[in-house]
N, C-alpha and C positions, 0 to 999 in steps of 0.2 A: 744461312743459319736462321733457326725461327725465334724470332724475339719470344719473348713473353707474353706479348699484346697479343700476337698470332696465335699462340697456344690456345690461352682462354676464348678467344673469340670462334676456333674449331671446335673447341669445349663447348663451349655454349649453342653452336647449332647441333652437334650431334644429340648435348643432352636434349636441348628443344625439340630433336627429332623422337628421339626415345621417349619422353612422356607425351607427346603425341600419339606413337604408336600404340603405349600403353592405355592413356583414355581411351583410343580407339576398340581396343581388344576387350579392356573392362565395358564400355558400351553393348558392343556387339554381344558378350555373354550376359551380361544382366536385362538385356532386353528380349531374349530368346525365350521361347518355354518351350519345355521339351514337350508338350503333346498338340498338338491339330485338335483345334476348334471346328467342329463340322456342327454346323446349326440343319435340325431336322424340324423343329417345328417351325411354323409360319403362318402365321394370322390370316383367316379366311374369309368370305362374306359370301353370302347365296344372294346372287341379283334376280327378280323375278320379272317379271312382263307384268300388265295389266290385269288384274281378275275384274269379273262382274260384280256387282256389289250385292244383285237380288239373285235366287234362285229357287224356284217352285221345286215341289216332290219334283223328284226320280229325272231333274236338271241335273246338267252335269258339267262341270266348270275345268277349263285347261289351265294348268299353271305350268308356264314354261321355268325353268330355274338354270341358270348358269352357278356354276360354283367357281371364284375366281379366288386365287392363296397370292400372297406378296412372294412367293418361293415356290419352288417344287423338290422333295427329296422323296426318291424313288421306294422308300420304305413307308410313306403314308398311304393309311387306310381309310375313308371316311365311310360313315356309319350315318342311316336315318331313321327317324321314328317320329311318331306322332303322339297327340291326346286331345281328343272331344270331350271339353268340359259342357257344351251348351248344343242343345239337337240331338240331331243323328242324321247318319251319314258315312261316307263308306271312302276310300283314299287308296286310290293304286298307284301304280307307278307303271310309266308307260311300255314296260315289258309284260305287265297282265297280272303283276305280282299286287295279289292286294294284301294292305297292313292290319295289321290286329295293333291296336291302341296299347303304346309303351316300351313294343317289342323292336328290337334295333332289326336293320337289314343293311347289308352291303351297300354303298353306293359303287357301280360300276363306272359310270362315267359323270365327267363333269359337266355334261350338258345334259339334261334331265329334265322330261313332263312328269306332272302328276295329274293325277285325272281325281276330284273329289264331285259326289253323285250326292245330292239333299236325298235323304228318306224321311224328311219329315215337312210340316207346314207351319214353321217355327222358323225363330231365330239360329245359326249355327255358326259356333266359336271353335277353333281348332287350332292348336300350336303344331308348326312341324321343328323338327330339331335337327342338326347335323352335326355330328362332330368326329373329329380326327381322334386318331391314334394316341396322339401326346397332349392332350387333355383343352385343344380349343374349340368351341364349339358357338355356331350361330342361329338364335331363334328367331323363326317366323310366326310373327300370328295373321291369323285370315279371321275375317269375322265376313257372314254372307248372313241378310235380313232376307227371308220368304216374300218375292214378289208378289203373290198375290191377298199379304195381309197389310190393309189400309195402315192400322193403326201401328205398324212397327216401323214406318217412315224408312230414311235411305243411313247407311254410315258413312259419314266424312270422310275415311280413310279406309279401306277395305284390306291393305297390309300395311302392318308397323313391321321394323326388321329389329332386332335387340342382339346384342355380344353383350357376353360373360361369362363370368364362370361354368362351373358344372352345375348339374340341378339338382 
């Protein structure tokens, strides 16, 4: 026969068991959410090789670029363009595709030349820009001083790279 002692003490593991399973089930729903997180954008950078610092007229300078993202999701598109604020000077892209100043073009792959040509005997300043689909985007500046003018000396840095917003 079961004492009394025995009773409570069955009592008390089942109830133990039962608010147990109960935390457990309230847990499990309150921590769910009913939709999938799929993250599509992802921070990018354009790493480039070395450029020359001087170029004479009608030189013509290789800029290797790798485009490297913290992620890949198969719905991004990235996109490049330029602007010559300082010279002149002309910017293709090593499929022959030359750029018209602000106008976006496809980027096909992430390993990418650009070929920029001096036509002038000047200073030349030029920003390239890339950006994705979902609104990140990273800027290049290139500055290239005319080799053969004494007085415009060398630039300490011939690319700075910048992230930020849109322009």
């Amino acid at each position: 026969m079961k004492t009394e002692k025995n009773i409570r003490k069955g009592f008390g593991l089942a109830g133990k068991i039962a608010m147990f399973c109960i935390g457990l089930v309230s847990l499990v729903l309150t921590s769910c959410e009913s939709e999938l997180e799929i993250q599509q954008s992802y921070p990018f950078t354009v790493e480039t090789m070395p450029v020359p610092k001087e170029l004479n007229r009608n030189e013509t300078a290789e800029i290797r670029c790798e485009l490297k993202s913290e992620g890949d999701f198969d719905g991004t598109v990235y996109t490049i363009r330029y602007f010559q604020y300082d010279g002149e000077g002309s910017l293709k892209l090593d499929n022959g595709l030359e750029f018209m100043p602000n106008d976006r073009y496809l980027l096909e792959n992430r390993k990418f030349r650009l070929y920029y040509t001096s036509l002038c005997d000047e200073a030349q300043n030029f920003i390239v820009v890339v950006e994705d689909n979902w609104g990140n985007m990273t800027e290049m500046e290139f500055d290239f001083n005319d080799a053969g003018d004494e007085e415009t000396g060398t630039v300490e840095d011939s690319l700075s790279v910048q992230e930020g917003g849109a322009l």
